[in-house]
C-alpha angles and dihedrals in degrees: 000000000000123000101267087060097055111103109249117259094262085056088045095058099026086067090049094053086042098053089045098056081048082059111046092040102039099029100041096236095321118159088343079148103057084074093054133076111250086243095045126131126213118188125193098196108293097001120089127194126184133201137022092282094048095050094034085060097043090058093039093058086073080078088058087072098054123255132358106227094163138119115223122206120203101196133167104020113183126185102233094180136358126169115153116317098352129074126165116205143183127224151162124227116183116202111206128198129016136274105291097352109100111226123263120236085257113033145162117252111253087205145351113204135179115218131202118194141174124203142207119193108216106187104313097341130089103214120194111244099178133010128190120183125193115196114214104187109201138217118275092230089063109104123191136183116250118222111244088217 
């Protein structure tokens, strides 16, 4: 692949943050580390958890509540920083449905969240260093479409 064919560093990550999300929401939790640095941090609001196991858990606990019947969307991804081998990047990503009930065509979000992430490359791979998530709840009466991909 020559240079002009590599994605460009937003699809890169985009596709990280994407596969992740996959992962936490399809997978229960299952090999959510594998897309962290062992030294990483990921911080819900005021909790802070560090390390693969610690963040591994945190996402695992989503098997604890039965099965994940649910569609994620990762949307507006911006590049906030990138310098070598090193980018930071904002994102949404919008959970829709909730555990074990398929959604509907037309549903209300479960949750919208904004995500701040910084990123390493090691060797092909953009790993996540740091994550900060920020839940915004909304209101009950807010319908969006749900993609049908």
């Amino acid at each position: 692949m020559n240079q002009d064919q590599r994605p460009s560093l937003r699809e890169e990550l985009l596709e990280v943050v994407t596969a992740l999300w996959f992962a936490i929401d399809h997978r229960n939790g299952a090999g959510a580390s594998g897309f962290f640095l062992p030294h990483a941090e990921l911080r819900f609001a005021v909790r802070a958890f560090y390390g693969t196991a610690e963040i591994d858990a945190v996402y695992a606990e989503r098997a604890a509540r039965g099965p994940r019947v649910s569609r994620h969307v990762v949307t507006n991804l911006h590049v906030t920083a990138a310098a070598g081998d090193r980018a930071s990047a904002v994102s949404t990503v919008i959970l829709f449905a909730e555990d074990g009930k398929p959604p509907r065509p037309t549903v209300n979000p479960a949750m919208v969240g904004d995500v701040t992430d910084d990123f390493e490359r090691h060797g092909d791979r953009w790993l996540i260093s740091s994550r900060r998530i920020d839940q915004l709840f909304i209101a009950p009466t807010t319908v969006l479409a749900v993609p049908t991909r």
